[in-house]
N, C-alpha and C positions, 0 to 999 in steps of 0.2 A: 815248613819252608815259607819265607817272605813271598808274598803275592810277586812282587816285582821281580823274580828271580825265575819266572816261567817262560814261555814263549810267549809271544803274541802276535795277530793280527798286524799288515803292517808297519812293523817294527823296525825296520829301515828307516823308518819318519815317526811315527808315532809310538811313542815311551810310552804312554799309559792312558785308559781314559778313568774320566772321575763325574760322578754324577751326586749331585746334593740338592736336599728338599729340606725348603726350611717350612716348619712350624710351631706352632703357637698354643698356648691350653689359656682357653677360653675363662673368662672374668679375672685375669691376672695379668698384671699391668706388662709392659715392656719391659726386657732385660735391661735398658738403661734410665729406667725410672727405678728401678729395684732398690732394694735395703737387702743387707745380708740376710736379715730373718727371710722377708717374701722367696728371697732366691734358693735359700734353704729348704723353704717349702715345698717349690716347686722340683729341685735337685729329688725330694727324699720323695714324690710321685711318681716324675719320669724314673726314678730307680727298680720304684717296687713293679713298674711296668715291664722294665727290659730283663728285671730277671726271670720276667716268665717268659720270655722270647724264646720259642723251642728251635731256631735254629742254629746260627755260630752264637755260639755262649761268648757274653763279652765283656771284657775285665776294665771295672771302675778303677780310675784313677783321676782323683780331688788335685785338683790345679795347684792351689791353696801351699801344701803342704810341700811341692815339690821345689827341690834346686833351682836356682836360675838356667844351670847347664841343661839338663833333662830336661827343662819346657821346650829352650831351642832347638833340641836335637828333636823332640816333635816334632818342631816347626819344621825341622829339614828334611821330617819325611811323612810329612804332610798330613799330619794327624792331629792338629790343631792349628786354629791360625792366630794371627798376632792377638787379636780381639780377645782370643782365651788366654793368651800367655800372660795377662794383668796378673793372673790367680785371687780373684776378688773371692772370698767364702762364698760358696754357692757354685762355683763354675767348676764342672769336672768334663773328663769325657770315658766313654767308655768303646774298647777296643777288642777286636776280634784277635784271636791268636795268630793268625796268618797275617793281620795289621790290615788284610783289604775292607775292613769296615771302622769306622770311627763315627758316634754319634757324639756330636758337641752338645754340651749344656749350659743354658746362662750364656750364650757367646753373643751373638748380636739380635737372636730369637730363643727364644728357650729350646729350640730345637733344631741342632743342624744336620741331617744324617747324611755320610759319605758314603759311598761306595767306590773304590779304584780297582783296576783293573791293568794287566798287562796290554799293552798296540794297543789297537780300535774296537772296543766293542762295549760301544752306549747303548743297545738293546739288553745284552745279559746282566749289565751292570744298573740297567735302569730298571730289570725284573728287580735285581735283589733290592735295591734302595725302595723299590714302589711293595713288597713286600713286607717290609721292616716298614713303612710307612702308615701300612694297612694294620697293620698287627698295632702298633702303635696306636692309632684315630679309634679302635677298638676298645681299647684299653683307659685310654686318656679322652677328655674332655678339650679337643681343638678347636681352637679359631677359626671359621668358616663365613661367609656369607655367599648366599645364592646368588646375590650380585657383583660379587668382585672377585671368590671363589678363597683359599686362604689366605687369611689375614697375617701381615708380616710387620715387623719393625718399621724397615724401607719400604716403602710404594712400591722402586724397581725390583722387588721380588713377590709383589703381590701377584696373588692367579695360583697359577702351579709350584709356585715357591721353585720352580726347576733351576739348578746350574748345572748345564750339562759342560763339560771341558775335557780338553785333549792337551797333552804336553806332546811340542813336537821339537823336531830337529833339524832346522833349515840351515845348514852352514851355508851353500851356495848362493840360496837368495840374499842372507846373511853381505854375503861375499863379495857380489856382484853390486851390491847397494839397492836393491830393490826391495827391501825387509819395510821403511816406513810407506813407498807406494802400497806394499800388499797391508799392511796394516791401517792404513785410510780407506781402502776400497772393503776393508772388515768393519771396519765403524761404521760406513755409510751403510752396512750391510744388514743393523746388528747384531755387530760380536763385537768384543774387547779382545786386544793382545795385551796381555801383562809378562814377567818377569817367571822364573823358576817358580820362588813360593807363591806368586800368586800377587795380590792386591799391594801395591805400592815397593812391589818390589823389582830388581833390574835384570835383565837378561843376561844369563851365564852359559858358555859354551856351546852359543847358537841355539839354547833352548826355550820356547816359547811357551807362556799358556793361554790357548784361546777357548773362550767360554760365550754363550749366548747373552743377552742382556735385556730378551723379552720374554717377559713372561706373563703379563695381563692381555686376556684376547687370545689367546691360543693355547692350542691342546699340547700337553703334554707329546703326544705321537706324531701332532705337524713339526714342533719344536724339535724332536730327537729325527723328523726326517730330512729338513731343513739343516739342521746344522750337520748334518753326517752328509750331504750331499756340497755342501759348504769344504766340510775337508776334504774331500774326496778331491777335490780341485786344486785343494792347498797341495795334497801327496804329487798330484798328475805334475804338479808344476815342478816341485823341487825334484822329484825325478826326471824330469825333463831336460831341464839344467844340469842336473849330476851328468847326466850321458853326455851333455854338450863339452859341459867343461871339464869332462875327465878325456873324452878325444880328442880335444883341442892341446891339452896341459898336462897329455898324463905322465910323462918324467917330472915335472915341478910337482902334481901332484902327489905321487908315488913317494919322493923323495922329503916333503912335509911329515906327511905321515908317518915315514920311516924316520925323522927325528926327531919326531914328538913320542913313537915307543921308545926312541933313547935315551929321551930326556926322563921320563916317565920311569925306565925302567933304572936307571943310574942317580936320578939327582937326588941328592941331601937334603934340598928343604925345598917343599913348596907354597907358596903360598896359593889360597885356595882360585883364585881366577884362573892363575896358570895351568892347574892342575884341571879345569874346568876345559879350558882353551886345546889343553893337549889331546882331551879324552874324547874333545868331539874331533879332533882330527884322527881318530884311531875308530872312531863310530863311522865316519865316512869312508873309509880306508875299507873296512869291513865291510860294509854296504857296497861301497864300489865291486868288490872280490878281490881284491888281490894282498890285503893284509889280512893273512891265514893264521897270526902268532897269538891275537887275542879272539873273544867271541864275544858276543851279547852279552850273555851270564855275568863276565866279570867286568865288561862296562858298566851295567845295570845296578851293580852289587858297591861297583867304586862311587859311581853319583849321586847314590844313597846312604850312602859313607864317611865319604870327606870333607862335610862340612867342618867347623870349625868347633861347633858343640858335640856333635858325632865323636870328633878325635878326640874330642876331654874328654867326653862318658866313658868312651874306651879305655881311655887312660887309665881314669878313676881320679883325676886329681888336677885342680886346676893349673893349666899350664901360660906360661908366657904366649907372648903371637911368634918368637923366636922358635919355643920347645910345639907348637901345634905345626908351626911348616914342616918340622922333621918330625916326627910324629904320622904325619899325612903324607910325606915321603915312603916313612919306610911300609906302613901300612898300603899305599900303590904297589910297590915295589914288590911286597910279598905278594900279594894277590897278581901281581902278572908274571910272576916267574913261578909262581908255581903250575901252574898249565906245562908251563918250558922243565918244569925239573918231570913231570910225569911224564913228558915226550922221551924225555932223555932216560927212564929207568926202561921204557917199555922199548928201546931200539937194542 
């Protein structure tokens, strides 16, 4: 079963968390000074490395060789980032069968390793990545200095190489207009707010991703206690708000939501923002309690889904932007009525 299709920690606000360590294999230039040969090099050492990794066994797959569809359906579920989806020879990544691990290769360090997780939890997410990191530094010959701590690409990832990040769900701050205050009082702070996938990309369905942006000068354990004390603030708020303005609004609100599972559950085509737009209005519904027709599961399941590459792979065959809005219609549709057709056999 997909990692994002479990419970988690709260899940009301927080979709996932994701913790990444970047490193380096010492007397080998930078991923963007590289030649296919150097990068091949280094591809076929980090390989013979990880497949002695005794714990989730994880399947190579060479960038290079693959569709343009299949890189971005990665991208949308967040198992490479743009920086790998070039597929220059040399860049692969290798994947966990449950998908909650992805080590990037050749990407912007020769090493990026992931960890995601369901809700909040950057401590068990930050064992496995610091795990897989150890077992790594074992194996391979990394980039270190006892004065700046690992050595990165970027400066702003020198030290602990840490990104530690939470995807969250603020529709009400969203709502209310308070999204770019709380997002300056995060940079003065720092952290970064970006978009769904991450770096240069836009925010879809009141979904956030906020990640730390220091990592020289500090440990590892201040950084993951620091930023979890950071969200913890973020969750307090937007709950705080949801209770306001659902006692203040709750027929306006009640009744949003009630036509965004109509539109969700009946419309012919959608194109993917709407579809993005409807499902956090059915995420809040849920969270508030009083929209009993969907669950987590099959929001979780839709948003990792219905991207636009997601629908093609599905398909098997490249489609128009006409045949993916329906396509990502009917694919909604089936997945919210079938909860409803199992209500209905078991009355």
């Amino acid at each position: 079963m997909s990692w994002y299709l479990e419970a988690g920690n709260d899940s009301d606000i927080v979709l996932s968390s994701r913790i990444r360590l970047a490193r380096n294999l010492r007397g080998m230039p930078f991923p963007n000074r590289m030649n296919d040969e150097t990068r091949k090099k280094a591809l076929d050492s980090i390989s013979e490395a990880l497949l002695k990794y005794p714990g989730n066994k994880l399947m190579r797959m060479d960038i290079a060789p693959l569709p343009q569809i299949d890189r971005r359906a990665l991208i949308e579920n967040h198992l490479i980032s743009e920086d790998l989806c070039k597929g220059l020879e040399g860049q692969s990544v290798f994947i966990s069968r449950d998908e909650n691990i992805s080590v990037m290769v050749n990407e912007e360090d020769h090493l990026r390793i992931q960890v995601m997780a369901p809700g909040f939890a950057l401590e068990n997410t930050y064992t496995q990545a610091e795990d897989l990191a150890i077992f790594l530094e074992k194996e391979l010959p990394i980039a270190f200095s006892e004065k700046y701590g690992f050595l990165t690409a970027y400066p702003s990832n020198t030290g602990t190489g840490l990104r530690a990040s939470v995807m969250v769900h603020l529709p009400v701050i969203t709502s209310i207009g308070r999204m770019q205050a709380l997002t300056d009082s995060l940079s003065k702070a720092g952290y970064t707010v970006r978009g769904v996938y991450g770096e240069r990309s836009r925010s879809a369905g009141n979904i956030y991703q906020i990640s730390n942006t220091i990592t020289l000068g500090i440990s590892e354990g201040r950084t993951l206690q620091n930023f979890a004390k950071m969200i913890n603030e973020v969750i307090a708020l937007e709950r705080k708000l949801r209770k306001d303005y659902y006692e203040k609004n709750k027929d306006r609100l009640e009744d949003k939501v009630f036509r965004s599972l109509g539109e969700l559950t009946y419309a012919r085509m959608l194109p993917a923002g709407e579809a993005m737009d409807r499902l956090s209005d059915l995420r809040l519904g849920v969270a508030c309690g009083f929209m009993k027709d969907v669950d987590e599961r099959q929001l979780m399941l839709l948003l990792n889904a219905i991207g636009d590459a997601s629908v093609q792979k599905r398909s098997r065959q490249e489609l128009s932007p006409k045949d993916i809005n329906t396509k990502r219609a009917e694919f909604v549709r089936e997945v919210l009525l079938k909860k409803e057709e199992k209500k209905n056999e078991n009355e």
